[in-house]
mmCIF file as Biopython writes it, N, C-alpha, C and O atoms, coordinates in Angstrom:
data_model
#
loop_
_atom_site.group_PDB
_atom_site.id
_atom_site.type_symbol
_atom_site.label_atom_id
_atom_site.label_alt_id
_atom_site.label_comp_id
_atom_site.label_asym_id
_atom_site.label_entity_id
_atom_site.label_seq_id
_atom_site.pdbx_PDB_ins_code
_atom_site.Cartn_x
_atom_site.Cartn_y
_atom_site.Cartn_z
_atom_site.occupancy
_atom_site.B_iso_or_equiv
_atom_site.auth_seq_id
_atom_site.auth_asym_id
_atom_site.pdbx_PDB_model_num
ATOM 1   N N  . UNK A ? 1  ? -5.080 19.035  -42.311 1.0 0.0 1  A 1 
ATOM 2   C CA . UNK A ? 1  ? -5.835 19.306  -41.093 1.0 0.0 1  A 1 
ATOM 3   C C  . UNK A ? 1  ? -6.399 18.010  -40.491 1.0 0.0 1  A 1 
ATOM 4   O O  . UNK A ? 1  ? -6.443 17.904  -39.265 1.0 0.0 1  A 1 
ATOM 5   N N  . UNK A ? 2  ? -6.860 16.952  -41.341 1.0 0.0 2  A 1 
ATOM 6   C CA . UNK A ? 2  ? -7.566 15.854  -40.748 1.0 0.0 2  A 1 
ATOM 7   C C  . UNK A ? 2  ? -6.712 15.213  -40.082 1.0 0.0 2  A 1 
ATOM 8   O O  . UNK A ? 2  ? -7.043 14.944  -38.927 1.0 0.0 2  A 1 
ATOM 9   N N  . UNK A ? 3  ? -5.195 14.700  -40.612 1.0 0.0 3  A 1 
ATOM 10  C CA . UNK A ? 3  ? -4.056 14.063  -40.594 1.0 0.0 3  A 1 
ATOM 11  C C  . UNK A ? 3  ? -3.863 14.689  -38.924 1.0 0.0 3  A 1 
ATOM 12  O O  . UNK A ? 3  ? -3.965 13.901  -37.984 1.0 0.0 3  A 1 
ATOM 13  N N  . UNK A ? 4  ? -3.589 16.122  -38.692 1.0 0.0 4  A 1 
ATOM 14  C CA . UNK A ? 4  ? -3.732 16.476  -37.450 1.0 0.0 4  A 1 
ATOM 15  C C  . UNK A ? 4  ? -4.048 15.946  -36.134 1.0 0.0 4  A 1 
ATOM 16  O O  . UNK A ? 4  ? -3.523 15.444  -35.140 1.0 0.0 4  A 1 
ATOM 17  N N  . UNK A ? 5  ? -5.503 16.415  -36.764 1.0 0.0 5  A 1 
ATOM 18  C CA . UNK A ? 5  ? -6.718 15.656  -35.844 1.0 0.0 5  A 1 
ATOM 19  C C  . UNK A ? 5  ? -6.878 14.322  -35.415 1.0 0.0 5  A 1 
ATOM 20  O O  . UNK A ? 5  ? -7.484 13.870  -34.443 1.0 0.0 5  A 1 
ATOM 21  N N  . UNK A ? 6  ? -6.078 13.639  -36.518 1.0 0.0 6  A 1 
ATOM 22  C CA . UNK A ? 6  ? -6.302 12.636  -35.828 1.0 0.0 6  A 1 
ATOM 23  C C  . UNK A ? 6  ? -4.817 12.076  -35.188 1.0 0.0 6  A 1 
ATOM 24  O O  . UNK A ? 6  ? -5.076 11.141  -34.430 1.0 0.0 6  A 1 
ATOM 25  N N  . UNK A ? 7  ? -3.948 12.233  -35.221 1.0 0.0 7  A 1 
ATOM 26  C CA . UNK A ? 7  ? -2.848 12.839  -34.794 1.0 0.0 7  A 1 
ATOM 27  C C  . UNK A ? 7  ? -2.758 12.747  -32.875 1.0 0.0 7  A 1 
ATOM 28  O O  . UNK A ? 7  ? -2.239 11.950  -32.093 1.0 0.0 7  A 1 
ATOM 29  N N  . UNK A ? 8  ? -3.641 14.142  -32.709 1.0 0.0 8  A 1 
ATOM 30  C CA . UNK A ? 8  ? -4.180 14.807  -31.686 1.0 0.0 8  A 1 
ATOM 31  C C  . UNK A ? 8  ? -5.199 13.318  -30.905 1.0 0.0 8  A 1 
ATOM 32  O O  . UNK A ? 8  ? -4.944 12.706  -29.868 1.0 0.0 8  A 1 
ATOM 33  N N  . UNK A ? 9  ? -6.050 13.168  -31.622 1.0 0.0 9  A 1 
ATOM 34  C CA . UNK A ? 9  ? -6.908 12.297  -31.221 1.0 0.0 9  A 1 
ATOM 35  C C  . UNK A ? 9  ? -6.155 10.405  -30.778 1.0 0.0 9  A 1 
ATOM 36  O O  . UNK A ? 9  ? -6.862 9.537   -30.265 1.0 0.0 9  A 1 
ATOM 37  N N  . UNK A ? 10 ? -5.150 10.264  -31.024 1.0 0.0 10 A 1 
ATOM 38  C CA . UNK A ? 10 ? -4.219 9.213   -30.718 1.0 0.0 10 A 1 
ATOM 39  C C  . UNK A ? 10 ? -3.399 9.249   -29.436 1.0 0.0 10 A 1 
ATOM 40  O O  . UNK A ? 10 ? -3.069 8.476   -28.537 1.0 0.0 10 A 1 
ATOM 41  N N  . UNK A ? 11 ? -3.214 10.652  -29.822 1.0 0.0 11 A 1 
ATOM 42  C CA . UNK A ? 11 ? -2.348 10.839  -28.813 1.0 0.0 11 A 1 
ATOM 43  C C  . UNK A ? 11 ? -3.022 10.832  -27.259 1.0 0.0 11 A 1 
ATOM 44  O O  . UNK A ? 11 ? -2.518 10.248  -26.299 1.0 0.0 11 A 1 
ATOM 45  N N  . UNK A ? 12 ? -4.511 11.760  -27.228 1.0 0.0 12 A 1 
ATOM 46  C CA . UNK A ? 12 ? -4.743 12.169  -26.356 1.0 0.0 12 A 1 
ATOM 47  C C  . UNK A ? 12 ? -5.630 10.100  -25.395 1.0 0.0 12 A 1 
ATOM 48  O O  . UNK A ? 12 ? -5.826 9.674   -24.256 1.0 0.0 12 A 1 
ATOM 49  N N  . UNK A ? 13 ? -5.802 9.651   -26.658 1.0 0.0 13 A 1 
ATOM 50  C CA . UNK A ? 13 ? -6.259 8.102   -26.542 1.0 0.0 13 A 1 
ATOM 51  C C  . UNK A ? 13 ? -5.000 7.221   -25.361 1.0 0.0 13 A 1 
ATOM 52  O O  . UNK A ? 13 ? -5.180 6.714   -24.253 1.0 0.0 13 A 1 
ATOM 53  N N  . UNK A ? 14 ? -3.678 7.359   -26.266 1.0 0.0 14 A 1 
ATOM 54  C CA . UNK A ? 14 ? -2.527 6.766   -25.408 1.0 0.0 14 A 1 
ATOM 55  C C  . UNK A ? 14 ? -2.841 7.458   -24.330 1.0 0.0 14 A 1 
ATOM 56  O O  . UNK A ? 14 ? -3.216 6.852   -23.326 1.0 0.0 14 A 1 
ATOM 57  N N  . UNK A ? 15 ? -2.727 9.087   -24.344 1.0 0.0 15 A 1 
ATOM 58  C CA . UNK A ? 15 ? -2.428 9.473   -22.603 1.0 0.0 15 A 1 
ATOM 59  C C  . UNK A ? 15 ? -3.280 9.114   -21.738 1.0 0.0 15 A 1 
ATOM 60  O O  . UNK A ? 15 ? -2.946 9.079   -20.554 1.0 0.0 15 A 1 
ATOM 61  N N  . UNK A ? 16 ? -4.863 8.689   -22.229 1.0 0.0 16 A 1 
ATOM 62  C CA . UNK A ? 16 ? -6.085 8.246   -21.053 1.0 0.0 16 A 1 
ATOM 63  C C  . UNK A ? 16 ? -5.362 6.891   -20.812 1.0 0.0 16 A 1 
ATOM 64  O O  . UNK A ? 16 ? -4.949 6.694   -19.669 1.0 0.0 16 A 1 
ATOM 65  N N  . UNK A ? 17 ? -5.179 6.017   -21.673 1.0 0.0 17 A 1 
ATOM 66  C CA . UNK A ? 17 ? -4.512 4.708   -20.977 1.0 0.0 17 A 1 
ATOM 67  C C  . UNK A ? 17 ? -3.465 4.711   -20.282 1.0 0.0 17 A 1 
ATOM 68  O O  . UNK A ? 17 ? -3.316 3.988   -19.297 1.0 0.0 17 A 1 
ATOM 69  N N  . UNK A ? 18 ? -2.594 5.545   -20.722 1.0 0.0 18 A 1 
ATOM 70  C CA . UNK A ? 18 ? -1.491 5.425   -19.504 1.0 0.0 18 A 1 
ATOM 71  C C  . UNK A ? 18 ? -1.851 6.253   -17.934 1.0 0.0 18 A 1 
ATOM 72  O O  . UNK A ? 18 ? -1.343 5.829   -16.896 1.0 0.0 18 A 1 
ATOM 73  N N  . UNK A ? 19 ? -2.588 7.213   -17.940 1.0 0.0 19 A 1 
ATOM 74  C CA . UNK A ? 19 ? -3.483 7.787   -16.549 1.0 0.0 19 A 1 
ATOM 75  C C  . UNK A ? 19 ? -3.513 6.639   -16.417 1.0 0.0 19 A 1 
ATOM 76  O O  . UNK A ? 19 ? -2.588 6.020   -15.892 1.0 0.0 19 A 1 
ATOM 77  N N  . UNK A ? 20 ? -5.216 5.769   -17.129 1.0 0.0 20 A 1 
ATOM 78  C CA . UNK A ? 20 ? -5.963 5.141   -16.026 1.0 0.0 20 A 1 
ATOM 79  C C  . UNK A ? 20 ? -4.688 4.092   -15.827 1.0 0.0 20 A 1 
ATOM 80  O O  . UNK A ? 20 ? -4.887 3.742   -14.663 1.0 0.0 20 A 1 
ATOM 81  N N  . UNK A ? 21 ? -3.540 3.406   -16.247 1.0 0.0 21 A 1 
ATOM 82  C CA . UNK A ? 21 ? -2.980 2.341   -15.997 1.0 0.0 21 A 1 
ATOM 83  C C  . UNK A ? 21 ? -2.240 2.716   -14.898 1.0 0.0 21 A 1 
ATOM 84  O O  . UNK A ? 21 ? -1.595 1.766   -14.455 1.0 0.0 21 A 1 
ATOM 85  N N  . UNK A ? 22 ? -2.108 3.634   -14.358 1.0 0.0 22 A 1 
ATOM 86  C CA . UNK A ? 22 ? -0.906 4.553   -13.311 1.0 0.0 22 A 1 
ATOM 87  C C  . UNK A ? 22 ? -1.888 4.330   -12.097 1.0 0.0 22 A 1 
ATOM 88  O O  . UNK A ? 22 ? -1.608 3.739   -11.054 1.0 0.0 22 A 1 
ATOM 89  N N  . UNK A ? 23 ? -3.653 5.185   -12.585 1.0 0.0 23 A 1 
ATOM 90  C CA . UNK A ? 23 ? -4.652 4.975   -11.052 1.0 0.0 23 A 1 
ATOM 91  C C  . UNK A ? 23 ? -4.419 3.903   -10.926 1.0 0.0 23 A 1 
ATOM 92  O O  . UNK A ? 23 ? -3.624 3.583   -10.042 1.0 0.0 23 A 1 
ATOM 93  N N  . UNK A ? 24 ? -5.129 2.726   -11.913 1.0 0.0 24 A 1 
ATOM 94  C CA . UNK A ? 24 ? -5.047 1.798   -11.459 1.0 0.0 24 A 1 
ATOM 95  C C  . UNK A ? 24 ? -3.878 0.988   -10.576 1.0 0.0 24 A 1 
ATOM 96  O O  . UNK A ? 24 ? -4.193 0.107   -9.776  1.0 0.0 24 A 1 
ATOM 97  N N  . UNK A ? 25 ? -2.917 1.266   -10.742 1.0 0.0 25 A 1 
ATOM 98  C CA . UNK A ? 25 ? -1.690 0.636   -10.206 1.0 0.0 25 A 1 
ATOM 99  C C  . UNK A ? 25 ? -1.255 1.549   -8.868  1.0 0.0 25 A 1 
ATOM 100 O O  . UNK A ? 25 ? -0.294 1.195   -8.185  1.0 0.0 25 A 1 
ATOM 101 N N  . UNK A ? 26 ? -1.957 2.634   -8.574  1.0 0.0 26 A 1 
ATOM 102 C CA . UNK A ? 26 ? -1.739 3.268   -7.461  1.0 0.0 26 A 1 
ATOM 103 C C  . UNK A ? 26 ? -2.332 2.834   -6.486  1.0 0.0 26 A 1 
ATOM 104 O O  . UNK A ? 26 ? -1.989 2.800   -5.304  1.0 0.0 26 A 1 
ATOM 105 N N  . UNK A ? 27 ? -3.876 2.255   -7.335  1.0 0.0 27 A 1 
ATOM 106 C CA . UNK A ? 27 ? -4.932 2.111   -6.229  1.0 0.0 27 A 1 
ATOM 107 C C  . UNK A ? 27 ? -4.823 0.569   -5.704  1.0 0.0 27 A 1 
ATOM 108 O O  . UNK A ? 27 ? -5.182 0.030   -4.657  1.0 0.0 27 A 1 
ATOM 109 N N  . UNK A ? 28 ? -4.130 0.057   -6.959  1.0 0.0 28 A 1 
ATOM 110 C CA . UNK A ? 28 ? -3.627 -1.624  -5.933  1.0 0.0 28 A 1 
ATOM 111 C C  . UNK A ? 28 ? -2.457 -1.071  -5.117  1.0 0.0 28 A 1 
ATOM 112 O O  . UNK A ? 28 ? -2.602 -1.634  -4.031  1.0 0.0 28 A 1 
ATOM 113 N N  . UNK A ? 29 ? -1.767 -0.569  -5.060  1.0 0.0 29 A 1 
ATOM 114 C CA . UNK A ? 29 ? -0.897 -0.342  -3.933  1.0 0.0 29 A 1 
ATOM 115 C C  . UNK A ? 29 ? -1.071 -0.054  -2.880  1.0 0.0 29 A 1 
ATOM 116 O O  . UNK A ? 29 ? -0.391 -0.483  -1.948  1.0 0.0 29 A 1 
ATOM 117 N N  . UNK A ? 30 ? -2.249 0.932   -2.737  1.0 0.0 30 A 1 
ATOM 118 C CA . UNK A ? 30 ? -3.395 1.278   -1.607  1.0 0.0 30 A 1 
ATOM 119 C C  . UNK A ? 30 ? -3.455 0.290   -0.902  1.0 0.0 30 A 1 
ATOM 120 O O  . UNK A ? 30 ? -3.031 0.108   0.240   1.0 0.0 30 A 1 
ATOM 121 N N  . UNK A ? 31 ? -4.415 -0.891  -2.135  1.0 0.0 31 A 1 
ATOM 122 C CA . UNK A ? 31 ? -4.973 -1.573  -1.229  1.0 0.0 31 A 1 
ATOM 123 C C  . UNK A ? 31 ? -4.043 -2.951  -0.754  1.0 0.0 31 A 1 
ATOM 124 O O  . UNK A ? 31 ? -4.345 -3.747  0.135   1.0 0.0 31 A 1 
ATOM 125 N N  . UNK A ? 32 ? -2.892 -2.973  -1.579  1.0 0.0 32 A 1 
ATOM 126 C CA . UNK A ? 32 ? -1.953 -3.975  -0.347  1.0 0.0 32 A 1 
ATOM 127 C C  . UNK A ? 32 ? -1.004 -3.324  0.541   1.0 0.0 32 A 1 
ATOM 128 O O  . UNK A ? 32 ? -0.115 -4.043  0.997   1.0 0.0 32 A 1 
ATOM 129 N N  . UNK A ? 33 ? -1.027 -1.983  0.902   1.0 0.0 33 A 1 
ATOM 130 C CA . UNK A ? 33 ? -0.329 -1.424  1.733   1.0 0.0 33 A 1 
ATOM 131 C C  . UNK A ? 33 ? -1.652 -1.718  3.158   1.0 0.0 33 A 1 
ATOM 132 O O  . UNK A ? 33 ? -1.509 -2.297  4.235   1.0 0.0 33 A 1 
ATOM 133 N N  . UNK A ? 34 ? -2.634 -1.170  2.673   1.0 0.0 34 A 1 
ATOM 134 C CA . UNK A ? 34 ? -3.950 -1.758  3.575   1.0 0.0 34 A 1 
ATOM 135 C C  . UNK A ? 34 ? -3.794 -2.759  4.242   1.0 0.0 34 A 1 
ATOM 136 O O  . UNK A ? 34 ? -3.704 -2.946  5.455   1.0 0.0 34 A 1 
ATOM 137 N N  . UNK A ? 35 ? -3.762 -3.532  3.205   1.0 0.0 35 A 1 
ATOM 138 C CA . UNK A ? 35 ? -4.206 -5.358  3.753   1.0 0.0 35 A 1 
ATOM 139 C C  . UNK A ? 35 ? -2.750 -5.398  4.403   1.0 0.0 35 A 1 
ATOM 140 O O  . UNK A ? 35 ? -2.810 -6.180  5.352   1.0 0.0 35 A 1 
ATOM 141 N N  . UNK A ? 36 ? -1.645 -4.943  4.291   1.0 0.0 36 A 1 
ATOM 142 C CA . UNK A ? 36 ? -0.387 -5.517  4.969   1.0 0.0 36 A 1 
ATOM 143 C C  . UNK A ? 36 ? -0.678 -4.735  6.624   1.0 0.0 36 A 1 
ATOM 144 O O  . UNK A ? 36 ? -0.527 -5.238  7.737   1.0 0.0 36 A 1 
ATOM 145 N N  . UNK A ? 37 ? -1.039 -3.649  6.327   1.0 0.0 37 A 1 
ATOM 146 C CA . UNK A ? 37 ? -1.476 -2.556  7.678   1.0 0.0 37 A 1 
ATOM 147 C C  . UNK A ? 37 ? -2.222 -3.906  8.616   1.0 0.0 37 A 1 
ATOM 148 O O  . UNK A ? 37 ? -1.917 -4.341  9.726   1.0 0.0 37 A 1 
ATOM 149 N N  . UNK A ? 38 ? -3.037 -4.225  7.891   1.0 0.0 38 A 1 
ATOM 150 C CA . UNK A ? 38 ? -4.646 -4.466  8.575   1.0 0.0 38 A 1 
ATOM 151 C C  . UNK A ? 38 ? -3.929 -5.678  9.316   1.0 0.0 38 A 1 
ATOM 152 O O  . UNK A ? 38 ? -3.952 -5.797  10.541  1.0 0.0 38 A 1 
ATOM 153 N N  . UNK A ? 39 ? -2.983 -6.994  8.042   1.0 0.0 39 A 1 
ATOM 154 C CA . UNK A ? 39 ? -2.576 -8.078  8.610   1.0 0.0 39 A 1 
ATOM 155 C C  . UNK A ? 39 ? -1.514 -7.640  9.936   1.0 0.0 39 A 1 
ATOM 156 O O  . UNK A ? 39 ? -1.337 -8.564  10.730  1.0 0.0 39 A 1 
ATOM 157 N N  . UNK A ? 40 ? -0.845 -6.428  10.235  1.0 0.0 40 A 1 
ATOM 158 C CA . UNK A ? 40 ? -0.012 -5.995  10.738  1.0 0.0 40 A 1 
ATOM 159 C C  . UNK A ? 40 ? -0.750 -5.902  12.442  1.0 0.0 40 A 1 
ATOM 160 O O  . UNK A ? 40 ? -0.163 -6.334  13.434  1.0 0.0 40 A 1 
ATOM 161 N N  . UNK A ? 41 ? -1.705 -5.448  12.464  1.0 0.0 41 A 1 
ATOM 162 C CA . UNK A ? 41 ? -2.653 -4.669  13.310  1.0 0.0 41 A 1 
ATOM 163 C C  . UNK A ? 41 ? -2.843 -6.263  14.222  1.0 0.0 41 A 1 
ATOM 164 O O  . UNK A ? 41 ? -2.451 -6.738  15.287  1.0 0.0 41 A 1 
ATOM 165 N N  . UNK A ? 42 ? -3.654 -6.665  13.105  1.0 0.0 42 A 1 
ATOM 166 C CA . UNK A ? 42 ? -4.368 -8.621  14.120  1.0 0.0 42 A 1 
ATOM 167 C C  . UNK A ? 42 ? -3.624 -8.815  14.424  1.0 0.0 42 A 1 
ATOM 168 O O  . UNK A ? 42 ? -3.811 -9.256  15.557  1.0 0.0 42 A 1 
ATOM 169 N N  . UNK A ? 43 ? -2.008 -8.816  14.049  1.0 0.0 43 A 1 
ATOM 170 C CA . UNK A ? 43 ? -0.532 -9.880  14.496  1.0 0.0 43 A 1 
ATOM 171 C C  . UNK A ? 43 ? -0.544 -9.088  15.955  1.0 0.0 43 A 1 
ATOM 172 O O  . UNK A ? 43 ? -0.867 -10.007 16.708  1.0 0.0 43 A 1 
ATOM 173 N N  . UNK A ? 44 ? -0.446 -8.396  16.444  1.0 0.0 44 A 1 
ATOM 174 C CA . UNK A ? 44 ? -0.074 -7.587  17.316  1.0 0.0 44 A 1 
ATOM 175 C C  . UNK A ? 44 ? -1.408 -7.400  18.642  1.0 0.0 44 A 1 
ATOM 176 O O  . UNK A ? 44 ? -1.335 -7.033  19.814  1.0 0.0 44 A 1 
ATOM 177 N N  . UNK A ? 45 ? -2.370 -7.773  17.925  1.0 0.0 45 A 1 
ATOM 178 C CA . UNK A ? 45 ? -3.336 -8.287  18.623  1.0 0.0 45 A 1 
ATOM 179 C C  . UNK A ? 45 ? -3.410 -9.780  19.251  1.0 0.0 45 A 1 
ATOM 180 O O  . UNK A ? 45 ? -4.072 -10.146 20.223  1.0 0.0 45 A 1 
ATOM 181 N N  . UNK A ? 46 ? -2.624 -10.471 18.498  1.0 0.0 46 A 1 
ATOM 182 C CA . UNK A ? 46 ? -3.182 -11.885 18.859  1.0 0.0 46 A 1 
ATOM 183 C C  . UNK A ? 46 ? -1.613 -12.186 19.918  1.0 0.0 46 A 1 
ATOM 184 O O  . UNK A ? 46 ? -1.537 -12.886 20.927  1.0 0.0 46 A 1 
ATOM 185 N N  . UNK A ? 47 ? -0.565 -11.422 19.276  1.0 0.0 47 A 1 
ATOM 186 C CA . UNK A ? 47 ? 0.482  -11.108 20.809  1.0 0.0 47 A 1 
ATOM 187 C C  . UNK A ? 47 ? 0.190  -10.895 21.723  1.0 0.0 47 A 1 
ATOM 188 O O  . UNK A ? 47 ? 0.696  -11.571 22.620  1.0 0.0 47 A 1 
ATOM 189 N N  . UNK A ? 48 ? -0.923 -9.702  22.140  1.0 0.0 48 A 1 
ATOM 190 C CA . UNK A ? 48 ? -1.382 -8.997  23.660  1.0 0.0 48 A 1 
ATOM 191 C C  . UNK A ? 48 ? -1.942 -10.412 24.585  1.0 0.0 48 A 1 
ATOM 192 O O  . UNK A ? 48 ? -2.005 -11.609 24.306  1.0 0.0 48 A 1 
ATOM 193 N N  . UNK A ? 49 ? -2.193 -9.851  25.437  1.0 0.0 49 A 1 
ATOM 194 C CA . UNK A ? 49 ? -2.133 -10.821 26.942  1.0 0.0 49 A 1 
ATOM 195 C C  . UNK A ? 49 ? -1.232 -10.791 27.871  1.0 0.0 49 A 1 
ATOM 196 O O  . UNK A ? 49 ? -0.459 -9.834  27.901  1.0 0.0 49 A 1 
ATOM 197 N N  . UNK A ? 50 ? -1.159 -11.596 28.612  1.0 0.0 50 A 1 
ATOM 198 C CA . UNK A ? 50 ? -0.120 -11.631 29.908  1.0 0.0 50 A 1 
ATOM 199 C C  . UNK A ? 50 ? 0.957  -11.978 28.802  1.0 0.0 50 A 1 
ATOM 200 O O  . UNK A ? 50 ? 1.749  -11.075 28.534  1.0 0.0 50 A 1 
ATOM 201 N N  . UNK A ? 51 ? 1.080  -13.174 28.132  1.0 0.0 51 A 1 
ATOM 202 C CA . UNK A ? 51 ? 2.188  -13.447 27.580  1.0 0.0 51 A 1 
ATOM 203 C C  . UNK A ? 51 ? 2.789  -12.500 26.636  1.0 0.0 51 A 1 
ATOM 204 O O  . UNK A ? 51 ? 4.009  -12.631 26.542  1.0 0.0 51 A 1 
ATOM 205 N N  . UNK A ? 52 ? 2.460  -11.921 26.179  1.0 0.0 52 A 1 
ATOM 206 C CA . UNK A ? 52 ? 2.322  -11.358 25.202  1.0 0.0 52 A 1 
ATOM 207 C C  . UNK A ? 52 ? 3.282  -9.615  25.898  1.0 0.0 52 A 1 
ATOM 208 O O  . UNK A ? 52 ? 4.296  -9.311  25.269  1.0 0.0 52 A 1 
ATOM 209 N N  . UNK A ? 53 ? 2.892  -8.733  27.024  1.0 0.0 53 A 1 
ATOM 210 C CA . UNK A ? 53 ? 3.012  -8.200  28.012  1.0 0.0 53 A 1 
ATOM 211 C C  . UNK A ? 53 ? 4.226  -8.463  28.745  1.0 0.0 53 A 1 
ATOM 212 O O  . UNK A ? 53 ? 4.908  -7.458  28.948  1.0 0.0 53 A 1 
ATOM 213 N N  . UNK A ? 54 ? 4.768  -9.784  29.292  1.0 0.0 54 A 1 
ATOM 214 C CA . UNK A ? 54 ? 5.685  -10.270 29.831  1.0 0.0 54 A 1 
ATOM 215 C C  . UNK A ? 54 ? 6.958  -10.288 28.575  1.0 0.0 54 A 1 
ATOM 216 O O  . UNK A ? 54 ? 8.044  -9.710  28.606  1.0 0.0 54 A 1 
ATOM 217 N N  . UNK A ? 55 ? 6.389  -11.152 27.520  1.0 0.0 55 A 1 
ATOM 218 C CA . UNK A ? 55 ? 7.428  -10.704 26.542  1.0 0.0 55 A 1 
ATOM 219 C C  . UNK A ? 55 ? 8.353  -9.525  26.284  1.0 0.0 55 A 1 
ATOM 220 O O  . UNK A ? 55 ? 9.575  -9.577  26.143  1.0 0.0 55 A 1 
ATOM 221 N N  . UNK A ? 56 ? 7.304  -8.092  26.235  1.0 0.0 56 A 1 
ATOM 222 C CA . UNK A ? 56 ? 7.750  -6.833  25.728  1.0 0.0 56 A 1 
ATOM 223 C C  . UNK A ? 56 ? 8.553  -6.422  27.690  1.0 0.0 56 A 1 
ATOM 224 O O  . UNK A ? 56 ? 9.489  -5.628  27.788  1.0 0.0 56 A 1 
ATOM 225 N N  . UNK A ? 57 ? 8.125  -6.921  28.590  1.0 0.0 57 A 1 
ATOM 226 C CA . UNK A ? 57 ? 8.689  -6.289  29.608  1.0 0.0 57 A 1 
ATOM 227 C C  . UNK A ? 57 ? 10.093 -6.947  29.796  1.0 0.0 57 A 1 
ATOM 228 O O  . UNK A ? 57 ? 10.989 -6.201  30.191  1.0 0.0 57 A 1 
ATOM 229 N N  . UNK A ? 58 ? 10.325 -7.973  29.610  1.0 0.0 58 A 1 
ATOM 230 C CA . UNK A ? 58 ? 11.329 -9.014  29.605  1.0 0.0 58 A 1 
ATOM 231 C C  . UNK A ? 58 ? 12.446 -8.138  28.411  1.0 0.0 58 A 1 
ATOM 232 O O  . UNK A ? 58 ? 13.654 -8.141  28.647  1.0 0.0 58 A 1 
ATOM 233 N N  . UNK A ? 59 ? 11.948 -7.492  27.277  1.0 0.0 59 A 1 
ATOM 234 C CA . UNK A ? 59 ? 13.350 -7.052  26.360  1.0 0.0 59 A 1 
ATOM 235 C C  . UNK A ? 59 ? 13.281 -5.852  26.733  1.0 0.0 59 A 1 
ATOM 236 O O  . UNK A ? 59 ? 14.309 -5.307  26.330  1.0 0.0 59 A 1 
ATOM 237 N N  . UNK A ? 60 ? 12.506 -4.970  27.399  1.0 0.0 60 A 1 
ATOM 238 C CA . UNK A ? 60 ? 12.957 -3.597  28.080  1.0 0.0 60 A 1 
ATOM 239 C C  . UNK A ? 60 ? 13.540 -3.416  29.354  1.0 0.0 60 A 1 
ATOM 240 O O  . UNK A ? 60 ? 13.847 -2.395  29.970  1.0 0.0 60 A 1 
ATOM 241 N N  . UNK A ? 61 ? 13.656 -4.980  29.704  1.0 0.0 61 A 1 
ATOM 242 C CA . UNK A ? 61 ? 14.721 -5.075  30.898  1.0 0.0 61 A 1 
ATOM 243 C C  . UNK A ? 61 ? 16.347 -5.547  30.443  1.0 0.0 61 A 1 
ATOM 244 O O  . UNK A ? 61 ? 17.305 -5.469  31.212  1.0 0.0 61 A 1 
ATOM 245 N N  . UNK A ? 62 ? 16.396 -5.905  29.427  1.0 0.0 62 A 1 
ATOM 246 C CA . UNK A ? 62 ? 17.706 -6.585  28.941  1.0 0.0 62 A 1 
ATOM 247 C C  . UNK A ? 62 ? 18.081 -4.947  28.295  1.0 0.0 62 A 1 
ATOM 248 O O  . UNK A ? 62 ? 19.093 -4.310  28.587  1.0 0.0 62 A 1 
ATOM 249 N N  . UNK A ? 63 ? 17.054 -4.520  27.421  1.0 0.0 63 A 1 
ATOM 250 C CA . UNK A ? 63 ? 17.644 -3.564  27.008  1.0 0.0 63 A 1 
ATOM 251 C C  . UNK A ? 63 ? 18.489 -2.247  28.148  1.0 0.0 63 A 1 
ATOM 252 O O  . UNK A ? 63 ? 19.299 -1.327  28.037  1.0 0.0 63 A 1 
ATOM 253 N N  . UNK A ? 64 ? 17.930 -2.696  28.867  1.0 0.0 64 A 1 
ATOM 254 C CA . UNK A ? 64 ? 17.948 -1.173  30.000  1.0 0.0 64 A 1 
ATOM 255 C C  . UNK A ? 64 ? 19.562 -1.902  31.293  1.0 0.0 64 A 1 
ATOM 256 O O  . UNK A ? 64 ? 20.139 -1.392  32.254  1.0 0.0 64 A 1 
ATOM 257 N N  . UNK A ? 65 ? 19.674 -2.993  30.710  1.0 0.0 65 A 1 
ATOM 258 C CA . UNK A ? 65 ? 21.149 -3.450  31.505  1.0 0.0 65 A 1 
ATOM 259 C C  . UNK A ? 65 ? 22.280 -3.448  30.907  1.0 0.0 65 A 1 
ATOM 260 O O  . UNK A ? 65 ? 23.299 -3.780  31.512  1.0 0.0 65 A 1 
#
């Protein structure tokens, strides 16, 4: 019975580490899917303006000939 128990008690030890090693590795993915979002967002910001405007109108005219 002890042999069991502790058995049981190993096992259930491995499965908390492999959970938390999975959150953990989910939740960095989060957060560089984030940071790639976020770096994604400023790039596209620091495009806008006239130039920026003229650009995108300039390839929806090539595209459209």
């Amino acid at each position: 019975m002890k042999k069991q128990q502790e058995y049981i008690q190993r096992s259930l030890l491995e499965r908390d580490k492999k959970l938390l090693e999975a959150i953990r590795e989910s939740q960095e993915t989060k957060k560089l899917i984030a940071a790639t979002e976020q770096k994604e967002k400023e790039g596209q910001k620091n495009v806008g303006g006239s130039f920026g405007n003229s650009v995108l109108m300039l390839g929806r005219r090539s595209n459209q000939d």
